[in-house]
C-alpha positions as CSV (number, residue, x, y, z in Angstrom):
1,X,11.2,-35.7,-3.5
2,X,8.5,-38.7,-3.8
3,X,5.7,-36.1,-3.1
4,X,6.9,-33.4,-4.7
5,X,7.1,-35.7,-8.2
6,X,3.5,-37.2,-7.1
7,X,2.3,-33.3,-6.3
8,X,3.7,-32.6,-10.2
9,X,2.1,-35.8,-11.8
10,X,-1.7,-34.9,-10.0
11,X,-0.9,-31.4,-11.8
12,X,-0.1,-32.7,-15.3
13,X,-3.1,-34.5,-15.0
14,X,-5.4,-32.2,-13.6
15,X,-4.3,-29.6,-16.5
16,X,-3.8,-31.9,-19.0
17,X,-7.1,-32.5,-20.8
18,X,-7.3,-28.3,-21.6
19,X,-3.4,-28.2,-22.2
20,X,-2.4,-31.0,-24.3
21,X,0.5,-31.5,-22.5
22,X,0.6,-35.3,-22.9
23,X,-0.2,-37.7,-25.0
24,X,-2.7,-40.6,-23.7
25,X,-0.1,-43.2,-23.6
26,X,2.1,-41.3,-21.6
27,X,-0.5,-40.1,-19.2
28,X,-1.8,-43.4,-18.8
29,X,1.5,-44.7,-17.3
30,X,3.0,-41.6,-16.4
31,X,3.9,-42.6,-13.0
32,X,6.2,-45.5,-14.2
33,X,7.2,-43.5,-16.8
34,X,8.4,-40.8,-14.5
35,X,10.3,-43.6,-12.6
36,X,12.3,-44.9,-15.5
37,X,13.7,-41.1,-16.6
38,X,14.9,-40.9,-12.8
39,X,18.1,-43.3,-13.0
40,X,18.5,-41.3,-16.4
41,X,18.5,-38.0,-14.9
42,X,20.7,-39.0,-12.0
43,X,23.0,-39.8,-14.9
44,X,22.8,-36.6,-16.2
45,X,25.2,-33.9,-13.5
46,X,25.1,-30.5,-15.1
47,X,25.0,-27.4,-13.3
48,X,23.1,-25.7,-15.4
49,X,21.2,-27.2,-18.3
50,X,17.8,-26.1,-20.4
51,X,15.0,-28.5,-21.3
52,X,14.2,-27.8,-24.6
53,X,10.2,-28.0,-25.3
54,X,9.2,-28.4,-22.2
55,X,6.0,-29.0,-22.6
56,X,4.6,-30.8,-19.3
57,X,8.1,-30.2,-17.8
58,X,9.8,-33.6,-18.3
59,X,12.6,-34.1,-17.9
60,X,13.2,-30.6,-16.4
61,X,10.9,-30.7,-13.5
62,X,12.3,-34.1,-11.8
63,X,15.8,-33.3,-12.7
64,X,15.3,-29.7,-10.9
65,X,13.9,-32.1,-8.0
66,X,17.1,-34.3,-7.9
67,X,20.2,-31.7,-8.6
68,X,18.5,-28.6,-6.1
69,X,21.7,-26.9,-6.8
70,X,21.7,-26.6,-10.7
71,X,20.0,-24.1,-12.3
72,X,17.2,-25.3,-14.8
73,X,15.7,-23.4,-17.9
74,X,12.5,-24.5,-19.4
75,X,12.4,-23.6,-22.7
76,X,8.5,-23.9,-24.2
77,X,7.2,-21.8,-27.3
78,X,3.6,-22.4,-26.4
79,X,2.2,-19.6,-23.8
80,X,-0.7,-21.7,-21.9
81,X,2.0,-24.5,-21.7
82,X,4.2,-22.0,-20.0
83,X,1.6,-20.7,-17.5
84,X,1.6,-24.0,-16.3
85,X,5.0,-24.6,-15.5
86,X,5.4,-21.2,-14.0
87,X,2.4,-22.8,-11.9
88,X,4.5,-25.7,-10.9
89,X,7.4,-24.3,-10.4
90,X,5.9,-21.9,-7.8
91,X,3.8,-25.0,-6.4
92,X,7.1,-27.3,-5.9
93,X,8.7,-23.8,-4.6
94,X,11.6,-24.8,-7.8
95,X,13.4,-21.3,-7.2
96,X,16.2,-22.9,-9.1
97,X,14.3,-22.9,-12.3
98,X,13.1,-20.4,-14.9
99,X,10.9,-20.6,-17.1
100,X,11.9,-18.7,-20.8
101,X,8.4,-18.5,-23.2
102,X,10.3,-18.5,-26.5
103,X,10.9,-20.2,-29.7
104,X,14.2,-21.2,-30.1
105,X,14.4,-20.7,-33.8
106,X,13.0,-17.5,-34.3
107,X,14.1,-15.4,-30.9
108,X,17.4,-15.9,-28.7
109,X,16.6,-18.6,-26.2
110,X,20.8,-18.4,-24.5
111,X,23.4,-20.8,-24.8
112,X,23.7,-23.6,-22.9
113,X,26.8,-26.1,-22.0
114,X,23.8,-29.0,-21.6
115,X,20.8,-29.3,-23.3
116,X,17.9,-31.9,-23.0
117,X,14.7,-33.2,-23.9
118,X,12.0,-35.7,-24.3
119,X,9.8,-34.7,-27.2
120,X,10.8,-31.9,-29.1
121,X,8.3,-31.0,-31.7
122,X,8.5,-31.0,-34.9
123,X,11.1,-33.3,-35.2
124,X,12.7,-31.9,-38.4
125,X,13.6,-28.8,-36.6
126,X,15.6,-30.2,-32.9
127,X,18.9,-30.4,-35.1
128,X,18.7,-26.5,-35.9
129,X,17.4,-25.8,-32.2
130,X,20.2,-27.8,-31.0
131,X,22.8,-26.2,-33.1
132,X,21.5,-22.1,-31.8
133,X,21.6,-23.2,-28.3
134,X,24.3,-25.5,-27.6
135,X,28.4,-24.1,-27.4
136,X,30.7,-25.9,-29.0
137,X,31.6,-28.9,-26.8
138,X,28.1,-28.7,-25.0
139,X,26.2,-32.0,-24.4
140,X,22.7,-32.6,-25.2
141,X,20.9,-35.6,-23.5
142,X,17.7,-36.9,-25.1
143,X,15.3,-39.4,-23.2
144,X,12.9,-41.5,-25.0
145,X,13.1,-45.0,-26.7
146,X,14.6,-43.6,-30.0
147,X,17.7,-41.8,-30.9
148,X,16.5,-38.7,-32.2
149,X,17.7,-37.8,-35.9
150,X,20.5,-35.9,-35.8
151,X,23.4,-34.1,-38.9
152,X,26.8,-34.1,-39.0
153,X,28.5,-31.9,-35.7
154,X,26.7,-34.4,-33.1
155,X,29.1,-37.3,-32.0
156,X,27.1,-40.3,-30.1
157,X,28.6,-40.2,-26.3
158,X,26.8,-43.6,-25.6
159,X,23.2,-45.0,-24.5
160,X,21.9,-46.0,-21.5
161,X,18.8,-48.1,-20.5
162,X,16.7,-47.3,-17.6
163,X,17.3,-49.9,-15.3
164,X,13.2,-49.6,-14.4
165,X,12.0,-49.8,-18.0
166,X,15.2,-50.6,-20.8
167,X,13.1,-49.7,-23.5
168,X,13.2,-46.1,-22.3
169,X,17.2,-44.9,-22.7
170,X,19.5,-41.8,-22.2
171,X,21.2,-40.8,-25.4
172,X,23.7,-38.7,-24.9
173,X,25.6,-36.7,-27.7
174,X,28.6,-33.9,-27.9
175,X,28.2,-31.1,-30.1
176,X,30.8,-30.9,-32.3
177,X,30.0,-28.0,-35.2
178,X,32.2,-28.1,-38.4
């Protein structure tokens, strides 16, 4: 799994200058940064779960690398952004995963029991995403150092520091519509 997470890191950075798939911060550190999500995502045991906004493909790409048995959906609205995931999906040989190139608040994107992401853009909009893609009872894990902003229907299921970098944490939440 080591290489397969350092053969996806060369790639984000190799393509990320055209692609925008990172920020500079992140892709300064991305390495560490990839190694304080993993205790997260080991965390994290659904069978099948989307990453919503993909984007570079974290989380979705190392969780597809730890749980070989779930299937993964990267969800990602922008089309060169999905090109390259297609690209490393076939290049880590991630049968397991599929990518969907949709925007979850203007087509159907499925229904998940699990959702997650890491930096869903805009902001204003993950709680309407959330709410067309997750059942009733589903769970939707969100990794960064903030809780994200989320209405009534979402019930806080805890937090968990990274044991490699506590400033980066696992919120996880139930969806609980009204």
């Amino acid at each position: 799994m080591k290489d397969a997470l350092g053969l996806w890191i060369n790639e984000v950075r190799r393509y990320n200058q055209r692609l925008h798939l990172i920020g500079p911060g992140l892709l300064s550190d991305l390495p560490a940064h990839v190694q304080a999500c993993l205790p997260l995502l080991a965390h994290i045991q659904a069978p099948e779960i989307a990453d919503l906004g993909s984007g570079s493909g974290l989380p979705g790409i190392p969780y597809a690398l730890m749980h070989p048995d779930a299937r993964i959906y990267l969800i990602e609205r922008a089309r060169d952004k999905c090109v390259f995931l297609r690209h490393v999906v076939d290049l880590l040989g991630l049968h397991q995963v599929t990518v969907l190139e949709t925007d979850p608040l203007r087509k159907e994107a499925g229904v998940y029991a699990a959702l997650m992401a890491r930096a869903f853009s805009p902001k204003r909009d993950l709680d309407r995403a959330l709410r067309r893609l997750l059942v009733p009872g589903g769970r939707f894990y969100a990794l960064g150092t903030q809780p994200p902003l989320l209405d009534d229907g979402f019930t806080s299921n805890g937090v968990l520091p990274s044991p490699e970098a506590p400033e980066v944490r696992l919120f996880e939440y139930v969806f609980s519509p009204k």
